[in-house]
N, C-alpha and C positions, 0 to 999 in steps of 0.2 A: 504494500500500500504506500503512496505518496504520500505530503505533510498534509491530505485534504485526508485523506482514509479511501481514495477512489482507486480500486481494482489496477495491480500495476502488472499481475500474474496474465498468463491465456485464461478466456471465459467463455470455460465449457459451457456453449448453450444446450442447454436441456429441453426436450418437447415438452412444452406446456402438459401435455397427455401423462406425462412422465410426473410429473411437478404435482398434478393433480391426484393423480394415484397414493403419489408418498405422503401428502400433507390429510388428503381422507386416509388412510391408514391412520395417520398418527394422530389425529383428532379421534379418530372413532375410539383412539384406547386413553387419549389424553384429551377431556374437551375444554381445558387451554389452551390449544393449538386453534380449534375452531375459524379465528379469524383468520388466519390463513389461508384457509380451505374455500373462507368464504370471496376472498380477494384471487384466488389465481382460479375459482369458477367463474368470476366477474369479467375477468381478464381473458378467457376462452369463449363465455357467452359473445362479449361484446366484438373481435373477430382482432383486438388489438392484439392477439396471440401473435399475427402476420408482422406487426411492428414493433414489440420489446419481444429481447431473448429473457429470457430467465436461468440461474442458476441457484445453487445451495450452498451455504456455508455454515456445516451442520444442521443447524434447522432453520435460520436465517434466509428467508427470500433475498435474494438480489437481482434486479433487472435492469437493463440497457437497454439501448434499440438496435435494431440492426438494418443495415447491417453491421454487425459488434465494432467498432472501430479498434485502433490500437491504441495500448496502455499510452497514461492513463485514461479510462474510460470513467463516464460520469455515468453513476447509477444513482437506485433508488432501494433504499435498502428496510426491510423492514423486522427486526430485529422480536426474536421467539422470546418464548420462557426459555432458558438457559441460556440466552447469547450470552458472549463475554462482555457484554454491554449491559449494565442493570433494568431489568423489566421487572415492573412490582405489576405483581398481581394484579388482573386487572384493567392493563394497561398494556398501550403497543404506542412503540417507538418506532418512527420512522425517519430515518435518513437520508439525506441529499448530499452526497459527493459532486458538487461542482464549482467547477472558477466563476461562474455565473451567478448561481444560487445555491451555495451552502447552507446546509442546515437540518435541524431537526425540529420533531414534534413529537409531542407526548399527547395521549388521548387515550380516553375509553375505548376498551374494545369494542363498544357497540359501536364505535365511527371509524373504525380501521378500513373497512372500505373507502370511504369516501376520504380518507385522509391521505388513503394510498393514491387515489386519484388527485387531487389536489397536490400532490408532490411531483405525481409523472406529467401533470400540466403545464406545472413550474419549470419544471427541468427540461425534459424534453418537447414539451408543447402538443403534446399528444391528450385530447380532450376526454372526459369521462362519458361513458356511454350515457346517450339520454334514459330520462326515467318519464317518458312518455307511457 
């Protein structure tokens, strides 16, 4: 990672398919995870699958767009129960690695969708699916 914390390694993109499998697994036995589950379903409904890659870091989503550029890459990071990032109960941390717009937020998990959205709009400009 560079002084921002943005992906300095290769990023394995993983099929959203894939992503979706391991986070319902791991919600169905930890529903802590939940938010997760409920953000990279969001992220496949809405067809932006085609335009961020996503990857894992341990249980930590992280997504880019692609096509993935080279290190460092400005992601969107949103940080599980165990990251090595403190996550209290309760709550999800989302991250922004860029020269643009740095930064994080903290929120209820019941807004973690819409906070994940609001950070991939910021960063990479990619709109939240309507809720028409």
């Amino acid at each position: 990672m560079n002084r921002l914390g943005a992906w300095t390694g290769d990023f394995h993109d993983v099929p959203w398919i894939e992503v979706a499998r391991f986070y319902r697994r791991l919600s169905d036995r930890h529903p802590h995870f939940q938010h997760l589950t409920d953000i990279v379903d969001c992220v496949v409904r809405s067809g932006h699958d085609q335009d961020l890659a996503a990857t894992m870091s341990m249980h930590d989503l992280i997504v880019t767009t692609r096509p993935v550029s080279e290190a460092p890459i400005e992601e969107v990071v949103v940080r599980a129960p165990g990251s090595l990032v403190s996550v209290a109960d309760g709550t999800v941390v989302v991250e922004c690695f860029s020269d643009v717009h740095p930064g994080h937020i903290i929120g209820l998990v019941g807004a973690a969708v819409p906070l994940f959205w609001q950070s991939v709009a910021t960063v990479f400009g990619i709109m939240p699916p309507s809720t028409d």
